[in-house]
DSSP file (Angstrom, degrees, kcal/mol; ACC not computed):
  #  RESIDUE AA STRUCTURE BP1 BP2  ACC     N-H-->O    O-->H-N    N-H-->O    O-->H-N    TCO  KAPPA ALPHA  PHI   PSI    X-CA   Y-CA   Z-CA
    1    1 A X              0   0    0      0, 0.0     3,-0.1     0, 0.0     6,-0.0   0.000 360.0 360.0 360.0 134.7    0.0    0.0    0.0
    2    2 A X        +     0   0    0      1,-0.1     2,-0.3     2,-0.0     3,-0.1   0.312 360.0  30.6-118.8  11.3    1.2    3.3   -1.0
    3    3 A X  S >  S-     0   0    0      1,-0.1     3,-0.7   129,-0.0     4,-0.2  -0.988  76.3-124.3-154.5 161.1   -1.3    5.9    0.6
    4    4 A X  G >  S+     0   0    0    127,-0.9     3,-1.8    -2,-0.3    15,-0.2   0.885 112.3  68.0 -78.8 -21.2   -3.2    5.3    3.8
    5    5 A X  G 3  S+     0   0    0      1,-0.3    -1,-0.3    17,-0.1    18,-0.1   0.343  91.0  74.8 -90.3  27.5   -6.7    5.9    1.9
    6    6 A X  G <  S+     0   0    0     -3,-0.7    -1,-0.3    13,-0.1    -2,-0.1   0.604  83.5  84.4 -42.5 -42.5   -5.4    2.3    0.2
    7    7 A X    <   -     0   0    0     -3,-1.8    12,-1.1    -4,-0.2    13,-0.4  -0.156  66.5-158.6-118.6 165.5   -6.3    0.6    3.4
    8    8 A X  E     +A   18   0A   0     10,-0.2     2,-0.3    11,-0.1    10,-0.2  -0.951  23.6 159.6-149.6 131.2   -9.8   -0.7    4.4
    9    9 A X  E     -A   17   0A   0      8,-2.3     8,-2.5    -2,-0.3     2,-0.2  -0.745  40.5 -90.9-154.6-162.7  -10.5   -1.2    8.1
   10   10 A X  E     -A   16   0A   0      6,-0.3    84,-1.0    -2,-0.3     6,-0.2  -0.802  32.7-121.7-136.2 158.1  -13.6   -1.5   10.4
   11   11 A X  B >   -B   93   0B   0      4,-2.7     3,-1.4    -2,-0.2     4,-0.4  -0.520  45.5 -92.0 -93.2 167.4  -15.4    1.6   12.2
   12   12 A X  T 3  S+     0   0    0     80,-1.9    83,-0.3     1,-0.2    81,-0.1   0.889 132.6  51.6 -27.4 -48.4  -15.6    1.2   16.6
   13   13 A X  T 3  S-     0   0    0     79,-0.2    -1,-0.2     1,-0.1    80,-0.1   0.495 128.1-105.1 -83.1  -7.1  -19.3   -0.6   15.9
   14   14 A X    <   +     0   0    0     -3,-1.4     2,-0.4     1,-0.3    -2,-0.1   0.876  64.4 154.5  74.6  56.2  -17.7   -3.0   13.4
   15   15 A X        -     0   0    0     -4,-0.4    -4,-2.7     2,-0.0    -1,-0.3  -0.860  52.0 -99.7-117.3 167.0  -18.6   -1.8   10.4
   16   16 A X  E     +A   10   0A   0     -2,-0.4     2,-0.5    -6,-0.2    -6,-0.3  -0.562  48.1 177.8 -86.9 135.8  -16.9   -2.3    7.3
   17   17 A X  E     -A    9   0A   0     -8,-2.5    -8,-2.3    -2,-0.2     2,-0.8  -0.929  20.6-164.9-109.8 122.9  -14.7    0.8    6.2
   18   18 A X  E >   -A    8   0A   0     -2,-0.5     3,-2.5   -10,-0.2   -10,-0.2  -0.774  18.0-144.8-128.2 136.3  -12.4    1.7    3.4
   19   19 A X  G >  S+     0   0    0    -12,-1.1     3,-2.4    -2,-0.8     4,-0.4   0.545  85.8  90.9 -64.7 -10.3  -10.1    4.8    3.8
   20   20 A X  G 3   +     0   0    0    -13,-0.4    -1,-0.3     1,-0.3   -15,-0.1   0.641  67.1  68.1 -74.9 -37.3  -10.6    5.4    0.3
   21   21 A X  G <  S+     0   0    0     -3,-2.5    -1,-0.3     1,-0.2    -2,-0.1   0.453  94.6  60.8 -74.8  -2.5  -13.4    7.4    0.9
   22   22 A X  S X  S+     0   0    0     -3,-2.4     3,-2.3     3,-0.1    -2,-0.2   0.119  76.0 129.7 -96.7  -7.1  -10.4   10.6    2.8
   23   23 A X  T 3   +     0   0    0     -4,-0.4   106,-0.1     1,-0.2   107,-0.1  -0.364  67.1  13.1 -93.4 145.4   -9.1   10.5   -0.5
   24   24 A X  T 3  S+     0   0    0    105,-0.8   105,-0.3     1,-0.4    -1,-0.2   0.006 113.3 104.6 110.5 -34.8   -8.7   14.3   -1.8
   25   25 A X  S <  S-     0   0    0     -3,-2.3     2,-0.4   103,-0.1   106,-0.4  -0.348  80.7-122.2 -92.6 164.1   -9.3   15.1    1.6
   26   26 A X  E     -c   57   0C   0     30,-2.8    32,-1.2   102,-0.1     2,-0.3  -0.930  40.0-167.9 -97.3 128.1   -6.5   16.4    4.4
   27   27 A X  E     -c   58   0C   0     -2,-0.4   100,-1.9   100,-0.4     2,-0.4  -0.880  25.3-157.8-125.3 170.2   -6.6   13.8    7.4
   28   28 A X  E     -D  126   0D   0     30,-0.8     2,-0.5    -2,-0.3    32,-0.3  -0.970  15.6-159.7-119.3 105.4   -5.3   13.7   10.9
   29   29 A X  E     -D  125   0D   0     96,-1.1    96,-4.4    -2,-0.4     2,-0.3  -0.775  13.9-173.2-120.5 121.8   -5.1   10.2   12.0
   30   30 A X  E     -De 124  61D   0     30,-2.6    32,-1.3    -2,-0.5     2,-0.7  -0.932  23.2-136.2-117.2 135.5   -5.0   10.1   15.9
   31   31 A X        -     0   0    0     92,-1.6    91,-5.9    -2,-0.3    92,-0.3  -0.904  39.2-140.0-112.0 108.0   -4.4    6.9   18.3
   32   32 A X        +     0   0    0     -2,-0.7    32,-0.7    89,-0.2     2,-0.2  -0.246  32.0 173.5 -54.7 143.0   -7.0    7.3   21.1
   33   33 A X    >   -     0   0    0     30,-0.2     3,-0.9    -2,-0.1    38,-0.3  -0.838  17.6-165.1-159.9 118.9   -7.3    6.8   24.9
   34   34 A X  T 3  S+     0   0    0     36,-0.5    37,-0.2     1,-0.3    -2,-0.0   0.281  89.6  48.8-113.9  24.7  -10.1    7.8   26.7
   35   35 A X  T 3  S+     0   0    0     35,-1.4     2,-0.4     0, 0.0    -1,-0.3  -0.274  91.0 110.1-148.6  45.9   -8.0    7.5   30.6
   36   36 A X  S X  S-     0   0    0     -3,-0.9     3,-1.7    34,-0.2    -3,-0.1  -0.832  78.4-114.5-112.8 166.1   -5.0    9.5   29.5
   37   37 A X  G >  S+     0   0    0     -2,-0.4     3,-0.6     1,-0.2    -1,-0.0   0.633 114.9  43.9 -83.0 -15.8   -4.0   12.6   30.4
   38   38 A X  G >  S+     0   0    0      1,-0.2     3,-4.5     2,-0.1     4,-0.3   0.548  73.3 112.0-131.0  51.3   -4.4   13.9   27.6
   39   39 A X  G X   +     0   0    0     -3,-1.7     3,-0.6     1,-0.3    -1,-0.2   0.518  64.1  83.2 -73.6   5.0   -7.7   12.5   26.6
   40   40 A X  G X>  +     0   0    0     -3,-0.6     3,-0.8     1,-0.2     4,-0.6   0.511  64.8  83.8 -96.2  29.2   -9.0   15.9   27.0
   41   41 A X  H X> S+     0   0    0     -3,-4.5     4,-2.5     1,-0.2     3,-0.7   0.881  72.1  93.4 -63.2 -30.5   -7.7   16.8   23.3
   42   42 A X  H <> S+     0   0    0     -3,-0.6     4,-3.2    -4,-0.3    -1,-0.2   0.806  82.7  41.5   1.7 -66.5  -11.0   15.2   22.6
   43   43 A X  H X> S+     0   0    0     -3,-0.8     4,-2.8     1,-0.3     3,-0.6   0.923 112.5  52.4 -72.1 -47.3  -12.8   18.3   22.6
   44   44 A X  H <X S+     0   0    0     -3,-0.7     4,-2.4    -4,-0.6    -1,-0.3   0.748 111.7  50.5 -81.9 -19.0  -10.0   20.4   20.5
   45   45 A X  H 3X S+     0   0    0     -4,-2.5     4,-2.7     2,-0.2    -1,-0.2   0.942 110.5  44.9 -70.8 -38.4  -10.1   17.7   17.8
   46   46 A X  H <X S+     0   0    0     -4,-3.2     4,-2.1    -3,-0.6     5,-0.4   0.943 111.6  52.8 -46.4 -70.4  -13.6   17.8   17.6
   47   47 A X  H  X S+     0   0    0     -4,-2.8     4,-1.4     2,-0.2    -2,-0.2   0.848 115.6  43.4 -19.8 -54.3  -13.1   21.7   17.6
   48   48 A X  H  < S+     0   0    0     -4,-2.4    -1,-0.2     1,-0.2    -2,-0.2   0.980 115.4  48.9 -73.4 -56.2  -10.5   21.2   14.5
   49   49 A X  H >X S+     0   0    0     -4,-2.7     4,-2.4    -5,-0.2     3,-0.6   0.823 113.0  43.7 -41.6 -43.6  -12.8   18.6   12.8
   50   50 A X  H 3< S+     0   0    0     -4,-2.1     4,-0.4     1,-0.3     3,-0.3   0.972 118.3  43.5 -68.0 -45.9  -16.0   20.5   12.9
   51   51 A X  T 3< S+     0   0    0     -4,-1.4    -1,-0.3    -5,-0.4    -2,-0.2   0.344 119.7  40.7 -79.9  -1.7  -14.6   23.7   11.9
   52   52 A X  T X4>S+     0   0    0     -3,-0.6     3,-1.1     5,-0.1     5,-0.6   0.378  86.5  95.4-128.6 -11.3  -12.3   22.3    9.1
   53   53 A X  G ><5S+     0   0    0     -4,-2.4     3,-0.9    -3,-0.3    -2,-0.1   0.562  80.5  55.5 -65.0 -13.5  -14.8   19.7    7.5
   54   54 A X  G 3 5S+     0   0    0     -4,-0.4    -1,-0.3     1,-0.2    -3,-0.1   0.363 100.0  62.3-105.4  10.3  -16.1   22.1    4.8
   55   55 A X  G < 5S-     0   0    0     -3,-1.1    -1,-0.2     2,-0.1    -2,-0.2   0.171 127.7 -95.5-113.7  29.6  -12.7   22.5    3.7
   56   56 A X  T < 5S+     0   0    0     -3,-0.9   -30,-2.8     1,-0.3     2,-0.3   0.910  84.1 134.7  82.8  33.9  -12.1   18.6    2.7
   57   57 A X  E   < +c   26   0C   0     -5,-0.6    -1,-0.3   -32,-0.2     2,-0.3  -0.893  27.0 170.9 -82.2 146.1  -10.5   17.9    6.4
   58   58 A X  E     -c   27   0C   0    -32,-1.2   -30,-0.8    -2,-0.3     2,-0.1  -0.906  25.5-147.1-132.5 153.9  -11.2   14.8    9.0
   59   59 A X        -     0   0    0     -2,-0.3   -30,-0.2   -32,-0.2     2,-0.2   0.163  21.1-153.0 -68.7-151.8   -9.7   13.8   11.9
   60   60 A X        -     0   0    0    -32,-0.3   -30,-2.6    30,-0.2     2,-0.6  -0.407   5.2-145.7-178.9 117.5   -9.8    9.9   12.2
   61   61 A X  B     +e   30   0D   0     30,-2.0     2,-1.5   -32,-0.2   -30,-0.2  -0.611  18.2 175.7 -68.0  48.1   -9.7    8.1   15.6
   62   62 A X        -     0   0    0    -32,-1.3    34,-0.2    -2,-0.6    32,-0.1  -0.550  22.9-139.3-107.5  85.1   -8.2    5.0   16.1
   63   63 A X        -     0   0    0     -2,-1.5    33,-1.0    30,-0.6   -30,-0.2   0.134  21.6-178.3 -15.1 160.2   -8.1    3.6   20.0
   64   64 A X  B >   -g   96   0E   0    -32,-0.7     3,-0.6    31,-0.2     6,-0.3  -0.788  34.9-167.7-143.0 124.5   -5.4    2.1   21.3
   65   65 A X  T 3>  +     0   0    0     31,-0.9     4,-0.6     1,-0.2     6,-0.2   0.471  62.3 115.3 -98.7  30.1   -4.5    0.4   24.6
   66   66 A X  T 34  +     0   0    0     30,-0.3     2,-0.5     1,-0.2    -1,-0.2   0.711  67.8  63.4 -58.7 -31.8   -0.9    0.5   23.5
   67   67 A X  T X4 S-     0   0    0     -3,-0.6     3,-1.0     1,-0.2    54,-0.2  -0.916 129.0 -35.6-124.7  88.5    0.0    3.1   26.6
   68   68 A X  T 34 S-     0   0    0     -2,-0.5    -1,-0.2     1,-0.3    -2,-0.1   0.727  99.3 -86.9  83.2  15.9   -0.2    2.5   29.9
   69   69 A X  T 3< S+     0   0    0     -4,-0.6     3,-0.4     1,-0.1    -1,-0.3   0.790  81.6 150.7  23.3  56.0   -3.2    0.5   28.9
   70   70 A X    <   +     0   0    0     -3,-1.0   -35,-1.4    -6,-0.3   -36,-0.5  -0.023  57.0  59.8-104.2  23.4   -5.2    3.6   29.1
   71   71 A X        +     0   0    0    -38,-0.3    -1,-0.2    -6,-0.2    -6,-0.1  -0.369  66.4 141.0-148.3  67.6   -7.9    2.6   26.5
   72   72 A X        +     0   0    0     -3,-0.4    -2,-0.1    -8,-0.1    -7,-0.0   0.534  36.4  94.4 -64.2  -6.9   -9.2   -0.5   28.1
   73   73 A X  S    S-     0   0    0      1,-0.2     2,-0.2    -3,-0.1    -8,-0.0   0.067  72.9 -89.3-102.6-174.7  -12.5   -0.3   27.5
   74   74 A X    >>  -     0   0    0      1,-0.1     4,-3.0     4,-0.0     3,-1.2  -0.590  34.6-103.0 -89.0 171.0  -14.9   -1.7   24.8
   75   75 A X  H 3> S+     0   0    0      1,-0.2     4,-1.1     2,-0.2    -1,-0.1   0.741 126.9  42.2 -64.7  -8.3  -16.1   -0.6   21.7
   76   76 A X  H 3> S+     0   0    0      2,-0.1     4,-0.6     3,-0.1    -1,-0.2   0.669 113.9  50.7 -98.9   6.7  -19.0    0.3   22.9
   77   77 A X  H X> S+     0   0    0     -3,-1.2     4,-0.9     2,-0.2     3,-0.5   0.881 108.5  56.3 -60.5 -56.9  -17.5    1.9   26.1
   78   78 A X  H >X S+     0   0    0     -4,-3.0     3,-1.4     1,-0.2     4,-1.3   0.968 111.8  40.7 -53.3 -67.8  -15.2    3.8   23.8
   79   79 A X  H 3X S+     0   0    0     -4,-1.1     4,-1.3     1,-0.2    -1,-0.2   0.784 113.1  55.0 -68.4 -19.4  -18.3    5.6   21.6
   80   80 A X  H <X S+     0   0    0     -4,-0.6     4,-0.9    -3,-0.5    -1,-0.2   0.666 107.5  43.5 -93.2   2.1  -20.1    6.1   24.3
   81   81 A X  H <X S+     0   0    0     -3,-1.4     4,-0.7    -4,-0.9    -2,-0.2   0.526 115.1  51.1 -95.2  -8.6  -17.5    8.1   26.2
   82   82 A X  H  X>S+     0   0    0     -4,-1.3     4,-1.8     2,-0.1     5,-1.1   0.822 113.4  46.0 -36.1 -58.5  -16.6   10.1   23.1
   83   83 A X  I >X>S+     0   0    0     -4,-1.3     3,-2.3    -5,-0.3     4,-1.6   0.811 117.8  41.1 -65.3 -97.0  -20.3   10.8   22.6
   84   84 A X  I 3<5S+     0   0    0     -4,-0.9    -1,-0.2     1,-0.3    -3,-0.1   0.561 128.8  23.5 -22.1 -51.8  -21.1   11.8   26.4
   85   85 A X  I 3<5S+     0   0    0     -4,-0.7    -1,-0.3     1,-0.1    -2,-0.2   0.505 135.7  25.2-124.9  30.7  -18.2   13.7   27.2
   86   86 A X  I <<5S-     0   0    0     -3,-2.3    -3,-0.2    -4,-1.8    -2,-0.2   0.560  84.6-133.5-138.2 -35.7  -16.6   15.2   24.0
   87   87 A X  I  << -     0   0    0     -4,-1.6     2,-0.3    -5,-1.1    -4,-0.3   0.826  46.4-167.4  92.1  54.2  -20.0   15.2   21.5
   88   88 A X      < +     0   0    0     -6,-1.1    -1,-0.2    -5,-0.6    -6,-0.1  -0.626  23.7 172.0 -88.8 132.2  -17.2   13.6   19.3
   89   89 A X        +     0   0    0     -2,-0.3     2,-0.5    -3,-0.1    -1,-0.1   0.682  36.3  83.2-106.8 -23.7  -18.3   13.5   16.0
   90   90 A X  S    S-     0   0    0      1,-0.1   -30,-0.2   -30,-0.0   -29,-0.1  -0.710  85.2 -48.9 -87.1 140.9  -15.7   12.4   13.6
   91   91 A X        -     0   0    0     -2,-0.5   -30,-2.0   -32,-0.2     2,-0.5   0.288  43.4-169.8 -45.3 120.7  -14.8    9.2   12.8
   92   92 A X        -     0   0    0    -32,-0.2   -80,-1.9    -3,-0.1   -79,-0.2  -0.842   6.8-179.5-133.4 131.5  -13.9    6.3   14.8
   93   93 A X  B     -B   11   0B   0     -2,-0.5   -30,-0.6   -82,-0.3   -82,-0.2  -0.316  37.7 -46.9-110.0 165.8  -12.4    2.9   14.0
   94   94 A X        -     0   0    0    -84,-1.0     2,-0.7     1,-0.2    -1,-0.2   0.525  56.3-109.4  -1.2 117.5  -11.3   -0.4   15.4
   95   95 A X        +     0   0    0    -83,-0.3   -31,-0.2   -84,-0.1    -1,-0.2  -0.700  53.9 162.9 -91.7 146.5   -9.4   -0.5   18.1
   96   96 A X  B     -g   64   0E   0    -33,-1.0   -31,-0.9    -2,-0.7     2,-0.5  -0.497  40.6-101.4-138.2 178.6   -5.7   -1.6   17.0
   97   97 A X        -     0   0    0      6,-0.5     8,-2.6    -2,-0.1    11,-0.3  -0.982  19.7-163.1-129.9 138.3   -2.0   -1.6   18.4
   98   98 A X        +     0   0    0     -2,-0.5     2,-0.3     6,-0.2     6,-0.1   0.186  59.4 101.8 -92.5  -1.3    0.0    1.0   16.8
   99   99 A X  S    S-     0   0    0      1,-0.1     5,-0.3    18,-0.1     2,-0.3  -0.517  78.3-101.9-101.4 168.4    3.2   -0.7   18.0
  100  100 A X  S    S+     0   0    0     -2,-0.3     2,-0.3     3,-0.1     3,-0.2  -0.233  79.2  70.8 -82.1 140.7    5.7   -2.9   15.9
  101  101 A X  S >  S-     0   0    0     -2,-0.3     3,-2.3     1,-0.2    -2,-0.0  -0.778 106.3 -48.7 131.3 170.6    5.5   -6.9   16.3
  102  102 A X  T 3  S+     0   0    0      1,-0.3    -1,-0.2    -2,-0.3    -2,-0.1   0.594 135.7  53.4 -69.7  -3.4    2.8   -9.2   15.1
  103  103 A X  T 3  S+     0   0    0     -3,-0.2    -6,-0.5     2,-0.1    -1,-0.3   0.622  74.2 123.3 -82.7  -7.0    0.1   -7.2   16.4
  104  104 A X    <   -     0   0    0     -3,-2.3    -6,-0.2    -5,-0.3    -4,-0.1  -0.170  67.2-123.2 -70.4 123.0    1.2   -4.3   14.8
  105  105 A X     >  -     0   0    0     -8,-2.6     4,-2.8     1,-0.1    -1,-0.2  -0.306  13.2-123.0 -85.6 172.0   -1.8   -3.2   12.7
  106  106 A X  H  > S+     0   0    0      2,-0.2     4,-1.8     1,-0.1     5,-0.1   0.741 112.7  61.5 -89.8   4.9   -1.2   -2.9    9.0
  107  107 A X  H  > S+     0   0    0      2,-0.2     4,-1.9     3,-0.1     5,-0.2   0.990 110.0  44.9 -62.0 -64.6   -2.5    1.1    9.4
  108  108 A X  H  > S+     0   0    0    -11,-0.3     4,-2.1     1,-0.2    -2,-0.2   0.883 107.1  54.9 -43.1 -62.2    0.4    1.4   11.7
  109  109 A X  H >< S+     0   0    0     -4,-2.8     3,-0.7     2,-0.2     4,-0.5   0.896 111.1  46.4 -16.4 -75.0    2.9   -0.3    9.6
  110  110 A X  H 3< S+     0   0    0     -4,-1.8    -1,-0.2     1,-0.3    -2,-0.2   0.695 112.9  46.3 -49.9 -39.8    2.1    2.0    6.8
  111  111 A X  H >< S+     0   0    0     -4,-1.9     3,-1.2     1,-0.2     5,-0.4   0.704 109.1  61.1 -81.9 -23.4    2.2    5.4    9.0
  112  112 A X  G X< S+     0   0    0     -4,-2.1     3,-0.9    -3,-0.7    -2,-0.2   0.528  82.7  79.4 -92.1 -12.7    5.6    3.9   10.5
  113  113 A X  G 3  S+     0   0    0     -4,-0.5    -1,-0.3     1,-0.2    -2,-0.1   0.731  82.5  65.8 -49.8 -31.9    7.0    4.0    7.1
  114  114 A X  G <  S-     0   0    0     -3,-1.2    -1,-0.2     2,-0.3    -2,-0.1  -0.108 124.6 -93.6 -99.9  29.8    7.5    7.7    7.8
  115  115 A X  S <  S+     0   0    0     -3,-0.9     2,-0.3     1,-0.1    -3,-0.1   0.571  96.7  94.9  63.1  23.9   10.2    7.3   10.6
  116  116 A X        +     0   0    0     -5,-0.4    -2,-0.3    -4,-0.1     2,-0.3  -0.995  41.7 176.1-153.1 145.6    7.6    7.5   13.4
  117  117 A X        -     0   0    0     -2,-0.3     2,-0.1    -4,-0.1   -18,-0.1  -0.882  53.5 -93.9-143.4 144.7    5.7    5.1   15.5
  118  118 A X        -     0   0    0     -2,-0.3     3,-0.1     1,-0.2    20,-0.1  -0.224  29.2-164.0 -40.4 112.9    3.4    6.7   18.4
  119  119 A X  S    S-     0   0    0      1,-0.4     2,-0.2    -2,-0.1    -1,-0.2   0.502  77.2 -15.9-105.1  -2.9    5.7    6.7   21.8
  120  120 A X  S    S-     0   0    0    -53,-0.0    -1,-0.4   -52,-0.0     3,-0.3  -0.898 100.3 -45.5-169.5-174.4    2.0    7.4   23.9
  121  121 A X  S    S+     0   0    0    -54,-0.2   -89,-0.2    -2,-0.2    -2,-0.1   0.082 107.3  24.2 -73.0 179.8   -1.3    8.5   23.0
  122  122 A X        +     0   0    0    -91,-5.9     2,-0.3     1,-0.3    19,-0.3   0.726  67.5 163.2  68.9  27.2   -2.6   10.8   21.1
  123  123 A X        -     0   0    0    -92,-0.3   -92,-1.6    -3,-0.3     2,-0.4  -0.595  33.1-129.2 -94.2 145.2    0.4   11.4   18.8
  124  124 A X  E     -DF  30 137D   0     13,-2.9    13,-4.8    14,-0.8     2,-0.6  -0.855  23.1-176.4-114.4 102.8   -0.7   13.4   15.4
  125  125 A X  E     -DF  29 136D   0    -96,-4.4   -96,-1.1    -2,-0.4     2,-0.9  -0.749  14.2-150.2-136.6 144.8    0.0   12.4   12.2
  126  126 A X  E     -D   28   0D   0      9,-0.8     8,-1.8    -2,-0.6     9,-0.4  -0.479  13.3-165.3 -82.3 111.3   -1.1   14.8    9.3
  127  127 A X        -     0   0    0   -100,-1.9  -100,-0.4    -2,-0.9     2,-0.2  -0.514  16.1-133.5 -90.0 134.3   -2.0   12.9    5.6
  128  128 A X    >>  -     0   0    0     -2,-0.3     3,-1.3  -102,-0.2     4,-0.8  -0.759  35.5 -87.7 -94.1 154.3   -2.2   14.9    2.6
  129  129 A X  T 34 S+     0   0    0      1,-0.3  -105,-0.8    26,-0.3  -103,-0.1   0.173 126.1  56.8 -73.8   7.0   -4.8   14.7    0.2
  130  130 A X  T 34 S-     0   0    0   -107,-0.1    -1,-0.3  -106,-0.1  -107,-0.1   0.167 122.4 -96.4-108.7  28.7   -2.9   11.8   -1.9
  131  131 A X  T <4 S+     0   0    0     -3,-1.3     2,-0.9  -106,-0.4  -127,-0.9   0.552  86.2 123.3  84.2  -4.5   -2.8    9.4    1.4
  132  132 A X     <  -     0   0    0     -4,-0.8    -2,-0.1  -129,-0.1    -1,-0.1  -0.592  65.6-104.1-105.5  74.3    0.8   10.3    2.4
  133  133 A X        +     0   0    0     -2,-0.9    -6,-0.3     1,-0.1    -7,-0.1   0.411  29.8 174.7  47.4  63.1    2.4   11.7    5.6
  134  134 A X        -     0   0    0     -8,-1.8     2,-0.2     1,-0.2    -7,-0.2   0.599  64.3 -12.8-100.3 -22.6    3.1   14.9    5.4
  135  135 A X        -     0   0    0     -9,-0.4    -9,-0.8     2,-0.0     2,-0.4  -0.836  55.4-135.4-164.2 165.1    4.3   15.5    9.5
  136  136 A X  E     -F  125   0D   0    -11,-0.3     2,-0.5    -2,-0.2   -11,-0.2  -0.909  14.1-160.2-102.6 128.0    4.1   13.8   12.8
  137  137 A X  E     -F  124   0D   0    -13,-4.8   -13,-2.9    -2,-0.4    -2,-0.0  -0.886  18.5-119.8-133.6 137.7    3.3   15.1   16.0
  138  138 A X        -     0   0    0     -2,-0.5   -14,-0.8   -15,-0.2     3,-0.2   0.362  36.5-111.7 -38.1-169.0    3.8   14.0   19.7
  139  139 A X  S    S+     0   0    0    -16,-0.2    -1,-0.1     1,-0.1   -16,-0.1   0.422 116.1  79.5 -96.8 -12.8    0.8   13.4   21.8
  140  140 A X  S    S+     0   0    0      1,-0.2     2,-0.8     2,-0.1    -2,-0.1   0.475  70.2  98.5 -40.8 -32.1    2.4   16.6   23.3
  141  141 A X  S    S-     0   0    0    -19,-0.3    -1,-0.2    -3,-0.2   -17,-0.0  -0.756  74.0-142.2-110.3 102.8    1.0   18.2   20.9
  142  142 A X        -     0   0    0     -2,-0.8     6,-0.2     1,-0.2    -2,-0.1   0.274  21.4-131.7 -38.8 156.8   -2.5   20.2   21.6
  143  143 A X  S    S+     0   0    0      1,-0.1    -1,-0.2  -102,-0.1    -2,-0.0   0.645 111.0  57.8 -88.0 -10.7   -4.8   19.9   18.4
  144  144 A X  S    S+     0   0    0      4,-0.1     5,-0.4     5,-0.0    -1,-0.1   0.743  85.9 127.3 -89.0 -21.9   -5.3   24.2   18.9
  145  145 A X    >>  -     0   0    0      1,-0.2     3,-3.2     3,-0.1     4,-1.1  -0.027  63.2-139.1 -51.8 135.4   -1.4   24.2   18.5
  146  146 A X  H 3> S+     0   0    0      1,-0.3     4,-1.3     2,-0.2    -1,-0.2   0.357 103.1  58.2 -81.4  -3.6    0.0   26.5   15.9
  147  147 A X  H 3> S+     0   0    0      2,-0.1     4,-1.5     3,-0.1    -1,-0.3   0.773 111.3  52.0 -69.6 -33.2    2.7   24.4   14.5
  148  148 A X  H <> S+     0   0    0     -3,-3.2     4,-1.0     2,-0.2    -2,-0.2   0.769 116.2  37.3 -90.1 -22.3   -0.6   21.8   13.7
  149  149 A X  H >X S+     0   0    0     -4,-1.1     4,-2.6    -5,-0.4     3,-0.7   0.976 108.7  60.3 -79.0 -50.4   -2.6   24.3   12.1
  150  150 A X  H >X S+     0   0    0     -4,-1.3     3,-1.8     1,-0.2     4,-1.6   0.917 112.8  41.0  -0.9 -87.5   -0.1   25.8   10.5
  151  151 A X  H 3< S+     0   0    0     -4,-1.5    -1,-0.2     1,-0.3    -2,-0.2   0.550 110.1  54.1 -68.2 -12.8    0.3   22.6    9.1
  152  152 A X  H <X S+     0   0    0     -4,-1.0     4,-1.8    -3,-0.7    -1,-0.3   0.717 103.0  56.2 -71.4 -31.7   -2.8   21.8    8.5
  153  153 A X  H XX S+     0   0    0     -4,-2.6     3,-1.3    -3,-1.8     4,-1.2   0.999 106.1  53.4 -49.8 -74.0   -3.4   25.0    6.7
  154  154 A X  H 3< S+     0   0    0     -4,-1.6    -3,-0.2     1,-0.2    -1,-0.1   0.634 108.1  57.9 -47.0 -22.8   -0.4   24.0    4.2
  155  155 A X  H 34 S+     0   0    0     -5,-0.4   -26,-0.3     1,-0.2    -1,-0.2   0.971 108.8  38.1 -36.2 -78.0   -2.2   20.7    3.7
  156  156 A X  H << S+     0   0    0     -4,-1.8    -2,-0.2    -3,-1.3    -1,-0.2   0.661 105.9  61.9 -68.6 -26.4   -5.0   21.8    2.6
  157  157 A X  S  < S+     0   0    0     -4,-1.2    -1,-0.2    -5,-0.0    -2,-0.1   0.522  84.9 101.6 -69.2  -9.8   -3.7   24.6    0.5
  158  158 A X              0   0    0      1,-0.2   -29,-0.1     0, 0.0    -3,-0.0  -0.573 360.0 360.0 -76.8 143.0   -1.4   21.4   -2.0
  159  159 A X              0   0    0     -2,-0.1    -1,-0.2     0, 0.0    -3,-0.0   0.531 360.0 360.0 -88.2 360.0   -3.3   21.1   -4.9
């Protein structure tokens, strides 16, 4: 696979999903944790998503209990503590492990091509409208911070 909107996966509720449908679009593909500290980016991701969707942006959500096992829960624990205490609306799939070794999803794989693998949650990385990587960001990094809009701007701006 040579763009992430290649890839085909399943949504939280298990429904079938193929990335294919981001393509064109700018995405921000996030690994989720709904008992971290900094699970309250929630809200500013939401914030980014709502407020960026009518310019061909999504976030994308993808649990993980890689860290500190701080996404324990099920998938229907998981959507219904996005929905309750973030109103989160943009999309969210399977939870997977983002880390290398046979468990290693092939989502991960693909994003780890690009000299970064998530060291805790909530690590950022920003896809350009052909599927490809365009930066990485810590979990450090707030979704209002101005290095990620920035670079979200420039995203969206590539023809």
């Amino acid at each position: 696979m040579e763009a992430l909107y290649d890839f085909k996966t399943t949504t939280l509720l298990g429904e079938p999903a193929n990335l294919a449908h981001y393509r064109g679009k700018v995405t921000l593909v996030v690994n989720l944790a709904s008992q971290c500290g900094y699970t309250p980016q929630y809200a500013g991701l939401e914030k980014l998503h709502r407020e960026l969707a009518g310019q061909g942006f999504a976030v994308l959500g993808f649990p993980s209990n890689d860290f500190g096992a701080q996404e324990p829960g099920t998938a229907e624990e998981i959507a219904s503590f996005c929905k309750l205490n973030y109103d989160v609306t943009f999309p969210l799939f399977k939870k997977l492990c983002t880390q290398p070794g046979l468990e290693q999803s092939p989502i991960y794989q693909f994003l780890g091509k690009s000299g970064n693998l998530p060291d805790w949650n909530f690590s950022k990385y920003l896809i350009g409208k052909d599927g490809v990587v365009r930066r990485f960001f810590s979990g450090e990094v707030a979704p209002d911070a101005p290095e990620l809009r920035q670079a979200i701007k420039a995203a969206l701006a590539e023809k």
